[in-house]
C-alpha positions in Angstrom: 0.0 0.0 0.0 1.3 3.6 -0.8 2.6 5.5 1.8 0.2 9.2 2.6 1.0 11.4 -0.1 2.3 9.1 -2.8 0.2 9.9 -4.9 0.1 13.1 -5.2 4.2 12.3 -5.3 3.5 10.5 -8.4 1.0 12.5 -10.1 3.5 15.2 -10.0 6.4 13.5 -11.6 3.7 12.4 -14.4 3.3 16.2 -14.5 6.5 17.1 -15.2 7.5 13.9 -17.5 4.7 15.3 -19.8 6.3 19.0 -19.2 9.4 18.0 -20.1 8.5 16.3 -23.4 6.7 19.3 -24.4 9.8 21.4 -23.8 11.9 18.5 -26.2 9.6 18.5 -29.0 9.7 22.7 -29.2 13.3 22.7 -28.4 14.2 20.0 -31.4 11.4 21.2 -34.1 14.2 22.8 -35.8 16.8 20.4 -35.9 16.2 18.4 -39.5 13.6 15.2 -39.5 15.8 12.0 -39.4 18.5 14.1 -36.5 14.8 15.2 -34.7 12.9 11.7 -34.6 15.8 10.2 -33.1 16.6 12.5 -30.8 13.0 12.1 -29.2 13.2 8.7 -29.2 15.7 8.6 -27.2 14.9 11.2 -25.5 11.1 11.2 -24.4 10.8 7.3 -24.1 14.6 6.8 -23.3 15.0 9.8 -20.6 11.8 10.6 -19.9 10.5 7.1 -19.4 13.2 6.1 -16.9 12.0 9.4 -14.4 8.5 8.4 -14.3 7.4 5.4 -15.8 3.3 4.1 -17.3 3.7 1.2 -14.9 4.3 3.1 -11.6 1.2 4.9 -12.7 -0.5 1.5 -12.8 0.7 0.4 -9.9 -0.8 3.2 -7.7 -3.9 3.0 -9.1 -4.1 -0.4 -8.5 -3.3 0.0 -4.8 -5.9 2.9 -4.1 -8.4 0.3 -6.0 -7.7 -2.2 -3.8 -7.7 -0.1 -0.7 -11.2 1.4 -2.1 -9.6 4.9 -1.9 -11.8 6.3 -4.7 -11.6 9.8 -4.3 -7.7 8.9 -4.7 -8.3 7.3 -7.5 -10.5 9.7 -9.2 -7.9 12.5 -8.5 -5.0 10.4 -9.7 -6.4 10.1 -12.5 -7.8 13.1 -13.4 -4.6 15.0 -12.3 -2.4 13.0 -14.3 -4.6 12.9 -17.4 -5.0 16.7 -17.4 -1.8 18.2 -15.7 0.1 15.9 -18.7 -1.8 16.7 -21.5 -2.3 20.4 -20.2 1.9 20.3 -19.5 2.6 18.8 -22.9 0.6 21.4 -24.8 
């Protein structure tokens, strides 16, 4: 079971993974195609991946399902969902 606050923990580093890859893709939109795609590659699922990663995401959500924590679990979700897409943007 998570520990008080661990989701909110994670939620955040979800927030700034997605920030992060927002800031890659305008900082390497210049650079030509074949140098660009690779780059983000390895960067967004390389990088990025290893700081916060789908399956720690899953992982909480499965414990605050199995603990019945649903106000957790709506908030998880709808924080991560929308702080991403809203930080990639």
């Amino acid at each position: 079971m998570p520990q008080k606050g661990c989701v909110e923990c994670h939620a955040n580093c979800q927030c700034i993974r997605c920030r992060l890859i927002g800031f890659l893709v305008v900082l390497l939109q210049h650079r030509p195609e074949a140098q660009r795609e690779s780059l983000l590659l390895l960067l967004t699922t390389g990088f990025c991946e290893g700081f916060t990663t789908f399956s720690t995401f899953s992982l909480e959500l499965l414990y605050c399902l199995q603990a019945e924590a649903w106000d957790e679990v709506l908030l998880y979700l709808t924080l991560s969902v929308v702080s991403g897409v809203g930080a990639v943007y």
